[in-house]
C-alpha positions in Angstrom: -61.9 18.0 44.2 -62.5 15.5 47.0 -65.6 14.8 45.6 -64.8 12.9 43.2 -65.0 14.6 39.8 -61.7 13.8 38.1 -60.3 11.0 40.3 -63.4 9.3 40.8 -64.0 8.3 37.5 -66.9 10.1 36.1 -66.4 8.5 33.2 -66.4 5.3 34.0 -69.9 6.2 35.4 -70.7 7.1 32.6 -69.7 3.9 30.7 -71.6 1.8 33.5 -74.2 3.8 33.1 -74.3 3.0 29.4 -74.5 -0.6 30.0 -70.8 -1.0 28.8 -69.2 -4.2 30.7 -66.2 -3.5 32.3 -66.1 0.2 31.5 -65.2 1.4 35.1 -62.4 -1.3 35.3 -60.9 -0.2 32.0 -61.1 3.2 32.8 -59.4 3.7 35.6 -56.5 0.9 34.7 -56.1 3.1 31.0 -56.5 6.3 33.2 -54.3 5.3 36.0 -51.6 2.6 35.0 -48.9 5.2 35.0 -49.6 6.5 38.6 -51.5 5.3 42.2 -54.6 6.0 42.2 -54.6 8.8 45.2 -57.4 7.9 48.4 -60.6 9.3 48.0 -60.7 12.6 49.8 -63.2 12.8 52.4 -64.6 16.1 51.9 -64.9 18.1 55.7 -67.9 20.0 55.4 -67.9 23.9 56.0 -69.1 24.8 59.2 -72.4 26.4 58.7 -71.1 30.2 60.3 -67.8 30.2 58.7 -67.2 33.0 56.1 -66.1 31.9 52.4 -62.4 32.6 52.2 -62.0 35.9 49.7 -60.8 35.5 46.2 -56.9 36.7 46.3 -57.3 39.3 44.3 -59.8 40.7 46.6 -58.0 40.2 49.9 -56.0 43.7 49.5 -59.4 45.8 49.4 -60.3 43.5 52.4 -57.4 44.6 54.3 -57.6 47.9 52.9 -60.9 47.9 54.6 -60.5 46.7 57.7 -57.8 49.3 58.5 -59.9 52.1 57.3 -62.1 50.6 60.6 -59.1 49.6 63.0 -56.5 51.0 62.0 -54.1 53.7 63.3 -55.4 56.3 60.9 -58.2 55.8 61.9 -57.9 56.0 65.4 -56.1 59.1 65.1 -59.2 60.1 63.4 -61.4 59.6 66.5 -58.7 61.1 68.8 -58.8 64.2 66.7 -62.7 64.5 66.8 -63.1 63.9 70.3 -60.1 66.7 71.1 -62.1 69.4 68.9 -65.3 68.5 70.7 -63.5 69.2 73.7 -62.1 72.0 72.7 -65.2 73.8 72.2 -66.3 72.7 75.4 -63.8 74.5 77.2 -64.3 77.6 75.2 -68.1 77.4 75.7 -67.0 76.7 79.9 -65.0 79.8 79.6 -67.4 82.1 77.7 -70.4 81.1 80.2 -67.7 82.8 83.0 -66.5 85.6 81.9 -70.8 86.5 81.6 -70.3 86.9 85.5 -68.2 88.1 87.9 -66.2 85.9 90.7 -64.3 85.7 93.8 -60.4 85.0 92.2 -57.5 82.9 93.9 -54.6 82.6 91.8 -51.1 81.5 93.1 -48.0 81.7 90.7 -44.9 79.7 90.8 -41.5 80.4 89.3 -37.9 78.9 89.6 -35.1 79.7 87.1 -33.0 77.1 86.3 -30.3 77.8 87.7 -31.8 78.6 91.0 -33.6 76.4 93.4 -35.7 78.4 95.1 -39.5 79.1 93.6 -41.2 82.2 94.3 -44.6 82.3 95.0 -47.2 85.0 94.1 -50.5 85.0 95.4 -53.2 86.8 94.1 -56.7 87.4 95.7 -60.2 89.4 94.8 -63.0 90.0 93.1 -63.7 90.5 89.6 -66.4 91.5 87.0 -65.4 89.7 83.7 -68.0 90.4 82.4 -68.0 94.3 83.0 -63.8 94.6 83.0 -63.6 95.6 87.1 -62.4 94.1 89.8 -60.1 95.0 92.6 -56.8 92.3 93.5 -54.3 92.4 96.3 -50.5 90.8 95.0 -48.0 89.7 97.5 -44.8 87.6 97.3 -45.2 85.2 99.7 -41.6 85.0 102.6 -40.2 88.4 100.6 -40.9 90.6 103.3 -42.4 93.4 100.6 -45.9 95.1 101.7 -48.4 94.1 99.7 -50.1 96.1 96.4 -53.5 96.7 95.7 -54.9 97.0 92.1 -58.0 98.4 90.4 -59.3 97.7 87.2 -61.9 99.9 85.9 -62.3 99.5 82.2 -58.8 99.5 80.4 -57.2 101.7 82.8 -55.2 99.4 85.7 -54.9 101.9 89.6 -51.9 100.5 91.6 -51.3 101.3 95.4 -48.4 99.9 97.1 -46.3 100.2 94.0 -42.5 101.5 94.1 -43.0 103.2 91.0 -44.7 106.0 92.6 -44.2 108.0 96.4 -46.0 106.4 99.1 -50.1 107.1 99.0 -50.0 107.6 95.5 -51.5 105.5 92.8 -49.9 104.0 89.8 -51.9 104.2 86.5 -51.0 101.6 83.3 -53.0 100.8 80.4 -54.4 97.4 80.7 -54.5 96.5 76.8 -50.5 98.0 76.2 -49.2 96.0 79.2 -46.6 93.6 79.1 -44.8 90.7 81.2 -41.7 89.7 82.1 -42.3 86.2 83.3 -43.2 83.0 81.5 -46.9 82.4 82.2 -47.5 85.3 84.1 -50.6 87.7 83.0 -49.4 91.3 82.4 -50.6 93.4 85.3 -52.1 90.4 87.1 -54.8 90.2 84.9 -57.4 87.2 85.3 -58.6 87.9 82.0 -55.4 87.3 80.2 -55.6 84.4 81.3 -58.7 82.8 80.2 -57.8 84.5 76.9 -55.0 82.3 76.8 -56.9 79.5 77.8 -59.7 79.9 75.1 -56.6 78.5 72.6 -56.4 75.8 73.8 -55.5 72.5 71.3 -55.1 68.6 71.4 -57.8 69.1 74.5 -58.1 65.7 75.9 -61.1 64.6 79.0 -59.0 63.6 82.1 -62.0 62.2 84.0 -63.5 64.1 87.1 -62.0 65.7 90.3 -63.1 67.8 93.2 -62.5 71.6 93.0 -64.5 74.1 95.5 -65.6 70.8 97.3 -67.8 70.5 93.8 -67.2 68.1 91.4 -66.3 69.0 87.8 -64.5 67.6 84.2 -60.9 68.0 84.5 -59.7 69.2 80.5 -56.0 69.1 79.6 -54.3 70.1 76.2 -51.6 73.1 75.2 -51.6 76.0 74.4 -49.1 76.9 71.1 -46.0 79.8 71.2 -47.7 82.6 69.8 -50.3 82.1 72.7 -47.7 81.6 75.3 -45.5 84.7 74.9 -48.4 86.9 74.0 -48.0 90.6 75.1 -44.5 89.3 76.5 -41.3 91.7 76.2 -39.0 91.3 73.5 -36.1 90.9 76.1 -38.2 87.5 77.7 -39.4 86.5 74.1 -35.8 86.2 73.0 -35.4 83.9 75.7 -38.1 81.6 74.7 -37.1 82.1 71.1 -33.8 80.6 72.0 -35.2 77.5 74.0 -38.0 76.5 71.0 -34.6 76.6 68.7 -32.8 74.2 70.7 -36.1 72.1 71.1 -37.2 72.0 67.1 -40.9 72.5 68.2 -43.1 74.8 70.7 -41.8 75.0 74.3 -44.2 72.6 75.8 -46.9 74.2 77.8 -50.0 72.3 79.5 -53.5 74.1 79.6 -55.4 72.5 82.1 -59.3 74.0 82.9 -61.2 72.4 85.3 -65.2 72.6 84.8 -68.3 72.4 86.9 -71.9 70.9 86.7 -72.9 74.6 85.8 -70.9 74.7 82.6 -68.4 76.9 84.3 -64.7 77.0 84.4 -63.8 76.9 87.7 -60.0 76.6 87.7 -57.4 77.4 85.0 -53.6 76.8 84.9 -50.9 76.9 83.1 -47.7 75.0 83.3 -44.0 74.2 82.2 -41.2 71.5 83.7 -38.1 71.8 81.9 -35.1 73.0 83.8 -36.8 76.0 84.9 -40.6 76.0 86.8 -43.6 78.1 85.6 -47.2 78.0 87.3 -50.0 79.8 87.2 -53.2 78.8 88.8 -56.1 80.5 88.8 -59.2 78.9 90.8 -62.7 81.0 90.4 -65.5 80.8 93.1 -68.9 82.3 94.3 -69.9 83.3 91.0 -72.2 86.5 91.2 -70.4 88.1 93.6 -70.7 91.9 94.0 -67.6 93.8 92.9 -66.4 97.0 93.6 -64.1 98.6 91.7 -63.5 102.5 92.0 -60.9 104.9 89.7 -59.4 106.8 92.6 -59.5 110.3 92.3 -56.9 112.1 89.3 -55.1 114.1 92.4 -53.9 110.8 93.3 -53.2 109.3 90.0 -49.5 109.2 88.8 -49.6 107.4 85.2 -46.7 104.6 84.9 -45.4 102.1 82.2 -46.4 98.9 83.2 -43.9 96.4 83.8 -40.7 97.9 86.0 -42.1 96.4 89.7 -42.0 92.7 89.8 -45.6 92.4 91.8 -46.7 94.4 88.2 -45.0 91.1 86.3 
């Protein structure tokens, strides 16, 4: 419109153009008389790399657009992708151990919540994931109790040290029928339960890298849901829980964290919850091929048990 076209006087261009005397003059004082004739707008010229303002209509599909590529949805999009990918990475970590056997370190920590002490169980071995055998010592750490030594061999868990049974005797418990009394505590100590656990891991986020076993490795952190968290759990400790997701309206929060190495490995699991009451268990895996020995003690020593009655049993 600054250029001209209706308040320029095209026709009176037209009339000069024509060879009309005058006609410009008349024009514009017929055209005009009633109003001011408005300046002549200087038209600004469009900068060369400046995009052509949309229609209206179209501007809603534009902005439809552009949140498809910015957006929140869309961002929660990539978060989600990038959380399955690394969920399949720990799985694949964990798989790639438990082809091997392992030196294991795990240390437990539990408070109540109306209690402030935390007790502390440490657990130390070797094990064969891979071939179900391995042979741990439990102890909790400032109780002044002795010490208990297990054996796995296949699904059948051996037990000395155990109060269960008379002195020099062995305990015997099925591994697959066992169950816990503690919040993230493996029936029977068992390292595999563990990792079982760990394999369900969900909303698995990359933390960046840190040093475990003076190695460096990825650092993975997600949670792990309430079926997974009270599995093979008593009914008696599962109430418990039951009570506390009521109050919460959602799962009891519980972290997964796996920590993996340049090899593909995992090299350290854990579990944990913060919410009145304290649960830990962390379980670090090292010198990977180690040999294990594991040996079912003779039946003249055997005295089969139901797991669950000693607390260094869980």
């Amino acid at each position: 419109m600054g250029g001209g076209t209706v308040f320029g006087g095209t026709c009176g261009d037209k009339g000069v153009k024509a060879g009309i005397p005058g006609a410009r003059h008349r024009f514009r004082a017929k055209i005009y008389r009633p109003f001011r004739a408005p300046p002549r707008a200087v038209p600004i010229p469009r900068r060369a790399h400046a995009p052509r303002p949309l229609p209206l209509r179209r501007r809603p599909l534009a902005l439809h657009r552009l949140l498809r590529r910015s957006g929140p949805d869309r961002d929660s999009g990539e978060r989600a992708k990038k959380a399955v990918d690394h969920g399949a990475a720990v799985r694949a970590a964990i798989e790639r151990t438990s082809a091997s056997s392992a030196r294991v370190d795990e240390r437990i920590e539990l408070r109540s919540a109306d209690s402030p002490t935390t007790y502390v169980f440490a657990i130390a071995g070797a094990f064969d994931l891979a071939g179900d055998r391995g042979r741990l010592t439990v102890e909790l750490e400032d109780s002044g109790m002795d010490p208990v030594e297990e054996v796995f061999v296949g699904d059948t868990v051996y037990v000395r040290g155990s109060r269960a049974v008379d002195e020099g005797k062995w305990a015997s418990a099925d591994r697959s029928e066992a169950l816990t009394r503690y919040f993230l505590r493996a029936p029977l100590n068992d390292p595999e339960y563990l990792l079982r656990q760990m394999k369900a891991m969900r909303q698995v986020s990359n933390e960046g890298k840190e040093q475990v076993n003076d190695a460096t490795a990825v650092h993975y952190r997600g949670t792990i849901d309430h079926a997974t968290a009270t599995l093979r759990m008593t009914t008696e400790t599962k109430r418990g829980l039951e009570d506390m997701r009521e109050k919460l309206g959602d799962d009891v929060p519980v972290y997964a964290d796996v920590w993996v190495d340049d090899e593909g490995r995992a090299v350290q699991a854990r579990l944990s919850y913060f919410g009145g009451m304290k649960a830990m268990t962390t379980m670090t895996l090292s010198d990977f091929g180690t040999p294990v020995k594991a040996e079912a003690p003779s039946a003249g020593q055997v005295v089969p048990v139901t797991a669950g009655e000693d607390v260094l049993l869980a």
